[in-house]
Backbone as CSV, one residue per row, in Angstrom:
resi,resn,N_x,N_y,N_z,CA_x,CA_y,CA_z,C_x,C_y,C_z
1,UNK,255.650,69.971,94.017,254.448,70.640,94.451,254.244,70.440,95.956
2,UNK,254.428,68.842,96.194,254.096,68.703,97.631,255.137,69.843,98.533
3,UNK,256.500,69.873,98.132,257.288,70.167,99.045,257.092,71.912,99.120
4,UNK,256.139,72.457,97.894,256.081,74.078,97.647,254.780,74.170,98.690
5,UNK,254.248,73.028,99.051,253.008,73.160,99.936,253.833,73.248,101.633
6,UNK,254.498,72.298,101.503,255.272,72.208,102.983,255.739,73.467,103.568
7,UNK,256.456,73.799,102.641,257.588,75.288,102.429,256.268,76.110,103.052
8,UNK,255.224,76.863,102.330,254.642,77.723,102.363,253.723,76.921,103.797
9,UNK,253.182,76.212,104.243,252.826,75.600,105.698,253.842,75.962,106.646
10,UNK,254.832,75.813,106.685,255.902,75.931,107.534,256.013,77.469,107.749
11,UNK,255.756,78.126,106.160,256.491,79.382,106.888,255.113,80.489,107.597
12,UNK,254.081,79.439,107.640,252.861,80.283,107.866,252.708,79.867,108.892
13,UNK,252.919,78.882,109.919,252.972,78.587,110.676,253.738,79.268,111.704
14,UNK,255.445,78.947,110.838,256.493,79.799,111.731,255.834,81.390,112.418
15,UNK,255.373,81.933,111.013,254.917,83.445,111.185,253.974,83.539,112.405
16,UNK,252.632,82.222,112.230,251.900,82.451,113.275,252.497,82.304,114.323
17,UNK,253.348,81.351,114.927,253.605,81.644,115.935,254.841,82.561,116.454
18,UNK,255.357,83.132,115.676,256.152,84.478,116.187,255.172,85.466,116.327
19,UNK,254.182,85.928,115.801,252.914,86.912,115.731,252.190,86.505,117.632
20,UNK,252.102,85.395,117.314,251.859,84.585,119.052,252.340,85.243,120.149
21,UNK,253.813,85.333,120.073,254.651,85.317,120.872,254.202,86.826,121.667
22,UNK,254.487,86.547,122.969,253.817,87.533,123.571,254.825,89.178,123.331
23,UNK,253.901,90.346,123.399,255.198,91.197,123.158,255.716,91.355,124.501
24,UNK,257.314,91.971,124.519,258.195,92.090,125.533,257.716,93.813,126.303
25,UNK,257.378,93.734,127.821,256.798,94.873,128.365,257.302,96.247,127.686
26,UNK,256.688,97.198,127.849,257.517,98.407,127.465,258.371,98.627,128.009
27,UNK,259.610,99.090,128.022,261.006,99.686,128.913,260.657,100.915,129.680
28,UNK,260.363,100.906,130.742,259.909,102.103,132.079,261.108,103.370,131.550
29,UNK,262.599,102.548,131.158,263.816,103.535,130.740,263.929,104.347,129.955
30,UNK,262.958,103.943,128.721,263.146,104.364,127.468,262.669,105.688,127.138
31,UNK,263.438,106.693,127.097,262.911,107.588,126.778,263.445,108.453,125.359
32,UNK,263.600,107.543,124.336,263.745,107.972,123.167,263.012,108.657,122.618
33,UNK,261.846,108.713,122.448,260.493,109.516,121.984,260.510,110.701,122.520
34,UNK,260.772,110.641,124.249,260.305,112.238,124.533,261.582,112.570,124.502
35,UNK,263.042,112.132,124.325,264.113,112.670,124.131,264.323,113.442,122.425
36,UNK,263.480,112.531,121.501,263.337,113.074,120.182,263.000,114.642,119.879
37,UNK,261.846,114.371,120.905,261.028,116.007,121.017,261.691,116.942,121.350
38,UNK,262.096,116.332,122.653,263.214,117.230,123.005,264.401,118.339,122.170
39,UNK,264.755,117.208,121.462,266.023,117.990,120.382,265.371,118.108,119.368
40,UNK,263.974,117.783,118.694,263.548,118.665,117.782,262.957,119.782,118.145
41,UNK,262.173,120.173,119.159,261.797,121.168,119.536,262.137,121.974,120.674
42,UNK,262.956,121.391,121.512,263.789,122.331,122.586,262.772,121.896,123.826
43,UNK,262.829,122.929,125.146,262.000,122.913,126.082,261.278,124.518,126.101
44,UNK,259.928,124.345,125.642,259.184,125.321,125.369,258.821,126.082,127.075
45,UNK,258.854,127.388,127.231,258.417,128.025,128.117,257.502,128.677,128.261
46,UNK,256.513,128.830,128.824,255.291,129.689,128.783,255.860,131.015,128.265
47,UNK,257.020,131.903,128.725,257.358,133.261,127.920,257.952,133.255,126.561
48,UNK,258.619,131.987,126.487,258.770,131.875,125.509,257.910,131.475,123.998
49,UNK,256.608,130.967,124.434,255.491,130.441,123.932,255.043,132.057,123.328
50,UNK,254.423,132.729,124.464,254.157,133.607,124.507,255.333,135.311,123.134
51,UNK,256.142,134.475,123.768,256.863,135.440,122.588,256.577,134.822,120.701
52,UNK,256.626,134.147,120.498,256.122,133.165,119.196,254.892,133.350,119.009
53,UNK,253.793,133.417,119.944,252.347,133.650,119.683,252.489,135.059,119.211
54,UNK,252.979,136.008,119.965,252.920,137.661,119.866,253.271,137.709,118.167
55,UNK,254.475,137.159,118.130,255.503,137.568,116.772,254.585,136.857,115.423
56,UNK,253.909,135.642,115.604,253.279,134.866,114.595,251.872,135.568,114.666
57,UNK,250.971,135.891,115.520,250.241,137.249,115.896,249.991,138.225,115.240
58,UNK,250.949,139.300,114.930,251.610,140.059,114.076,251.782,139.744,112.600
59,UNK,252.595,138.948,112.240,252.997,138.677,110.850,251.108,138.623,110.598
60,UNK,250.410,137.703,110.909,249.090,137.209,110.852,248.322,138.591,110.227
61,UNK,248.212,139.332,111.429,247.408,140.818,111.307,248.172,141.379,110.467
62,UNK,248.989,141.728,110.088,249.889,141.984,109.162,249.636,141.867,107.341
63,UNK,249.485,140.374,107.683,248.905,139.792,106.231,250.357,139.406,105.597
64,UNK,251.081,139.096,106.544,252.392,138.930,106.050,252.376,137.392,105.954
65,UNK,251.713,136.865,104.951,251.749,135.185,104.993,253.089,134.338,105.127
66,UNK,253.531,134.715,103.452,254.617,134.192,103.811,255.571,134.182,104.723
67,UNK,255.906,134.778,105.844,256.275,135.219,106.652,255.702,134.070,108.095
68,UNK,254.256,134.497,108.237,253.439,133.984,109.091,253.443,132.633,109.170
69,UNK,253.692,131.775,107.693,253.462,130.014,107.621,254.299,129.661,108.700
70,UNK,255.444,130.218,108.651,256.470,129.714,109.191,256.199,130.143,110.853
71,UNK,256.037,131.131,111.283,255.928,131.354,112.617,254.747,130.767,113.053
72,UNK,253.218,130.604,112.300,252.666,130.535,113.362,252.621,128.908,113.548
73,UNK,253.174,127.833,112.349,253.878,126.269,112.804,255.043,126.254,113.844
74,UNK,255.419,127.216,113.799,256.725,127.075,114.982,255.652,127.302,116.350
75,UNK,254.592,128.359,116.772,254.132,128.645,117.112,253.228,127.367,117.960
76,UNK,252.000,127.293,116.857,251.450,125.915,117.331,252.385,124.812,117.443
77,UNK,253.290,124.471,117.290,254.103,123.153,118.069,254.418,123.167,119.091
78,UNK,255.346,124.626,119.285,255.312,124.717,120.680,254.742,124.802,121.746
79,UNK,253.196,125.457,121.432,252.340,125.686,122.243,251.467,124.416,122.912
80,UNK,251.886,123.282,121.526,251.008,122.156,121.808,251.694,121.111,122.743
81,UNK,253.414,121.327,122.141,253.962,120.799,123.237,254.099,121.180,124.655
82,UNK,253.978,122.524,124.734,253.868,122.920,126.247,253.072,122.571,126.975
83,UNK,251.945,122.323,126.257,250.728,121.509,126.487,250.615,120.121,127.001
84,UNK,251.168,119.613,125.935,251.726,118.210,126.547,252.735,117.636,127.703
85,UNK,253.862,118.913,127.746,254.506,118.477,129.235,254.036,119.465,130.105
86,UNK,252.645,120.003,130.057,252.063,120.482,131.199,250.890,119.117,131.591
87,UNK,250.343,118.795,130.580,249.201,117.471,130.623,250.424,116.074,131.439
88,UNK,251.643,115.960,131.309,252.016,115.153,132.100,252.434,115.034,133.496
89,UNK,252.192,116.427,133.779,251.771,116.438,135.393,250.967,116.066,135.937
90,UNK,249.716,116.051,135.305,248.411,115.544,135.842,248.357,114.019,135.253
91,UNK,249.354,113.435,134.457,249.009,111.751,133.699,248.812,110.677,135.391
92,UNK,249.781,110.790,136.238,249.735,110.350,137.412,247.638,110.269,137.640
93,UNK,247.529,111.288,137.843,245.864,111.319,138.538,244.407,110.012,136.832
94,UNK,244.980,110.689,135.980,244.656,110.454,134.768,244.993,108.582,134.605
95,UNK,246.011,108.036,134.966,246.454,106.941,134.810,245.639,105.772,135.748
96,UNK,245.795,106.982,137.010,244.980,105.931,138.325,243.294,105.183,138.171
97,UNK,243.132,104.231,138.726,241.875,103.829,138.750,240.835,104.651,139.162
98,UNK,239.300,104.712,138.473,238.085,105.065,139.155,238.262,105.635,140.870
99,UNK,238.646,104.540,141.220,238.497,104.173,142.715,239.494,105.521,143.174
100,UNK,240.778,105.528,142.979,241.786,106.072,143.501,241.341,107.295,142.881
101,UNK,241.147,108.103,141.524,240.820,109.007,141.347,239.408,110.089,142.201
102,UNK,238.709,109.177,142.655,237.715,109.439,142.912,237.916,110.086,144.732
103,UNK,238.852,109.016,145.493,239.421,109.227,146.327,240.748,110.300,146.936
104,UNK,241.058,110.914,145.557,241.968,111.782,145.709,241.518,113.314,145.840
105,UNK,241.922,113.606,147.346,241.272,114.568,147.751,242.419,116.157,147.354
106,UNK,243.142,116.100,146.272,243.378,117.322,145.964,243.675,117.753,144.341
107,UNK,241.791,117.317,144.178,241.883,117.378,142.447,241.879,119.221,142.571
108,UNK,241.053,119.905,142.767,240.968,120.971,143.028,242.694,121.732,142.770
109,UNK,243.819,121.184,143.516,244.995,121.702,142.925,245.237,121.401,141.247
110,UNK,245.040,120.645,140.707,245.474,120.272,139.432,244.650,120.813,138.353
111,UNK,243.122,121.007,138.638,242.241,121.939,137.812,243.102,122.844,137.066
112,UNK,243.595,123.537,137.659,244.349,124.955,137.217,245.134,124.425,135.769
113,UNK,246.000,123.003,136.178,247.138,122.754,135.201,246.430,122.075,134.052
114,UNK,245.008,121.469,134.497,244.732,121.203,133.091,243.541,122.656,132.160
115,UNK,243.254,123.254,132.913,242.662,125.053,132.491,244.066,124.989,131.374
116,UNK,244.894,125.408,131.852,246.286,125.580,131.259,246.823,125.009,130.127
117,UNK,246.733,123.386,129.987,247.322,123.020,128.689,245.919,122.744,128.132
118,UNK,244.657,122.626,128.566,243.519,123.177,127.181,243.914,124.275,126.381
119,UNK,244.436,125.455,127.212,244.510,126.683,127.304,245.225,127.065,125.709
120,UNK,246.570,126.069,125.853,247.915,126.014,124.691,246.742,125.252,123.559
121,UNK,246.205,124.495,123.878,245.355,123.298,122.794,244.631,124.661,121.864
122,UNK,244.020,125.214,122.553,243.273,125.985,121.883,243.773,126.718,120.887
123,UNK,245.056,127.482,121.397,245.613,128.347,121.012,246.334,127.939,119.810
124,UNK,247.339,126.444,119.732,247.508,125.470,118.678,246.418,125.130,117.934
125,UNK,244.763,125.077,118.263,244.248,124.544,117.141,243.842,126.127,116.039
126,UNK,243.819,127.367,116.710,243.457,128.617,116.138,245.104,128.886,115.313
127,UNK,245.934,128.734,115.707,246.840,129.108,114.886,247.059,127.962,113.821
128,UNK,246.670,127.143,113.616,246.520,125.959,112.479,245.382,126.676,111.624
129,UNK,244.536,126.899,111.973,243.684,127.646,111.420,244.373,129.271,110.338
130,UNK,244.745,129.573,111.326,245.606,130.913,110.653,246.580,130.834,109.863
131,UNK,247.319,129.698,110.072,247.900,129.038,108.861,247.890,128.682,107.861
132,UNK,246.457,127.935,107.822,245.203,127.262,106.807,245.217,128.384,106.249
133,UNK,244.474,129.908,106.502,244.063,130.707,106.037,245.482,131.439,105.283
134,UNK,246.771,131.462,105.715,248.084,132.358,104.867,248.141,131.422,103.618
135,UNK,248.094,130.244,103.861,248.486,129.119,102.693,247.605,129.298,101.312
136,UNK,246.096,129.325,102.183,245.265,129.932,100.773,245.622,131.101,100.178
137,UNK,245.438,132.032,101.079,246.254,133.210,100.455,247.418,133.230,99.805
138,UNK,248.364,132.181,99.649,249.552,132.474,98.921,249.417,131.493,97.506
139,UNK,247.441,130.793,97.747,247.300,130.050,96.567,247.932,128.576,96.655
140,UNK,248.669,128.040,98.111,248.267,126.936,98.170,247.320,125.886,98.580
141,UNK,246.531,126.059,98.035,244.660,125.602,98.570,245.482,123.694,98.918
142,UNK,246.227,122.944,98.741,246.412,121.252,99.155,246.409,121.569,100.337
143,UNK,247.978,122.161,100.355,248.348,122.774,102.108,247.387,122.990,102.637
144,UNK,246.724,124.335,102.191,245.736,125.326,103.314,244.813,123.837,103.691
145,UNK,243.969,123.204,102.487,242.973,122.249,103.026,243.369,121.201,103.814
146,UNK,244.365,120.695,103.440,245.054,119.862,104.669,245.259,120.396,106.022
147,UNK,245.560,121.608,106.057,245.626,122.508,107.409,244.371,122.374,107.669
148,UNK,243.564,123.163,107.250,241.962,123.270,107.600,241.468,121.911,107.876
149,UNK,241.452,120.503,107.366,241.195,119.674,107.536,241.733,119.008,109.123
150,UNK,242.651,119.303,109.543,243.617,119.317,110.362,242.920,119.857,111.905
151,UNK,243.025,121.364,111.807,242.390,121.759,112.478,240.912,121.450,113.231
152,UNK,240.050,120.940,111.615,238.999,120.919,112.472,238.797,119.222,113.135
153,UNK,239.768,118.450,113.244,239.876,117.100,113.979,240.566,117.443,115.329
154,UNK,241.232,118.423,115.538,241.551,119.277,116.693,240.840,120.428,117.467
155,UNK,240.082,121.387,116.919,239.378,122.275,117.459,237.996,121.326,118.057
156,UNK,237.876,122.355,119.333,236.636,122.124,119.960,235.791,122.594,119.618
157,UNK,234.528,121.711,120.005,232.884,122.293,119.611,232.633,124.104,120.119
158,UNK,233.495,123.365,121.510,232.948,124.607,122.280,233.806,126.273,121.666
159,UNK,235.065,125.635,120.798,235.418,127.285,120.122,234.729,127.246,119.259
160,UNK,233.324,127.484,119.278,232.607,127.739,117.831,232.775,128.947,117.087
161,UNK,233.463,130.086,117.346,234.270,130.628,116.530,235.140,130.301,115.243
162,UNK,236.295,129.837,115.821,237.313,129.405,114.773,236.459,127.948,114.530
163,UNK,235.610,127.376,115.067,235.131,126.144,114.239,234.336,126.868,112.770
164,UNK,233.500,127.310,113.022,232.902,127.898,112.046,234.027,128.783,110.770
165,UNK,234.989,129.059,111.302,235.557,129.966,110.503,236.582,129.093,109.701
166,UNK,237.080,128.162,110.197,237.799,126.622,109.719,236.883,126.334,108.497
167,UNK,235.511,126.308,109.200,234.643,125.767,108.238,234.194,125.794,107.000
168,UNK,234.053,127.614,107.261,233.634,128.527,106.325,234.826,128.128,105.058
169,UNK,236.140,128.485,105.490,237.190,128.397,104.681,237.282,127.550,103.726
170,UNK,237.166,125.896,104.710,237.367,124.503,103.683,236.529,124.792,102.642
171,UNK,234.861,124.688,103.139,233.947,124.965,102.352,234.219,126.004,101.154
172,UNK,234.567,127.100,101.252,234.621,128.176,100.443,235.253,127.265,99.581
173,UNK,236.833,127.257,99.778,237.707,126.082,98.893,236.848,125.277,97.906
174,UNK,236.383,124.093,98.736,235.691,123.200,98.222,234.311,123.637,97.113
175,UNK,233.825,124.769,97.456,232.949,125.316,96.680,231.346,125.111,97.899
176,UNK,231.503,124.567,98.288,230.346,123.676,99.324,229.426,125.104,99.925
177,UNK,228.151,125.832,99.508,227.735,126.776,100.016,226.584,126.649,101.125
């Protein structure tokens, strides 16, 4: 008994202090993560964005769901990622202190680039939405509500459009009048 007490002291101990141990900095090198993205999703182009919105667009108005699931997820990823390596142009200003931000006299240039990847955000959280909405239609209400659920932790207050219409949807689903 004594020694099943030792055993289990020791190894709780050991644990605490590896848990202790300070972690090792991040690697400045490492770019496995955005290299991941990379080869899962390519390097998205604004015309090329733009061609996927048009085509997923279409299927949409169309009523071509099955069709549409698929484009307008290809759609919003890309758009969101374009988003994201447009938002890392501006991480530099974003990263800096109060002080230095405050002092940097050419925010006025960068406005534009973050107008821009809101711009994709938006456009990714409405086509999640439109997605939400093919999925019900093809009668998968888990999907669609998970989409819809999805969406509205992403959409802004200020699109009170598709917020409301996100809304309307879950609700309908849910029965909630």
């Amino acid at each position: 008994m004594r020694r099943t007490l030792l055993a289990a002291a020791l190894i709780l101990l050991g644990s605490h202090v590896a848990a202790a141990q300070p972690k090792p900095p991040d690697d400045p090198f490492d770019m496995s993560s955005t290299q991941k993205r990379i080869t899962e999703l390519g390097l998205p182009t604004v015309e090329g964005v733009a061609a996927l919105e048009k085509d997923a667009g279409e299927l949409f108005s169309r009523q071509e769901c099955a069709k549409a699931v698929a484009a307008l997820d290809r759609f919003a990823r890309q758009a969101n990622w374009l988003a994201n390596l447009i938002s890392a142009g501006l991480q530099p200003f974003y990263s800096a202190s109060y002080d230095a931000r405050k002092n940097f006299s050419q925010v006025s240039q960068l406005a534009p680039y973050e107008t821009l990847a809101n711009k994709y955000k938006e456009k990714r959280d409405r086509a999640v939405v439109m997605e939400a909405e093919c999925l019900l239609q093809l009668g998968q209400k888990e999907r669609g509500v998970g989409m819809l659920f999805k969406s509205l932790e992403l959409i802004s207050m200020s699109d009170s459009v598709w917020w409301a219409r996100a809304r309307k949807d879950l609700y309908d689903v849910i029965g909630v009048k």
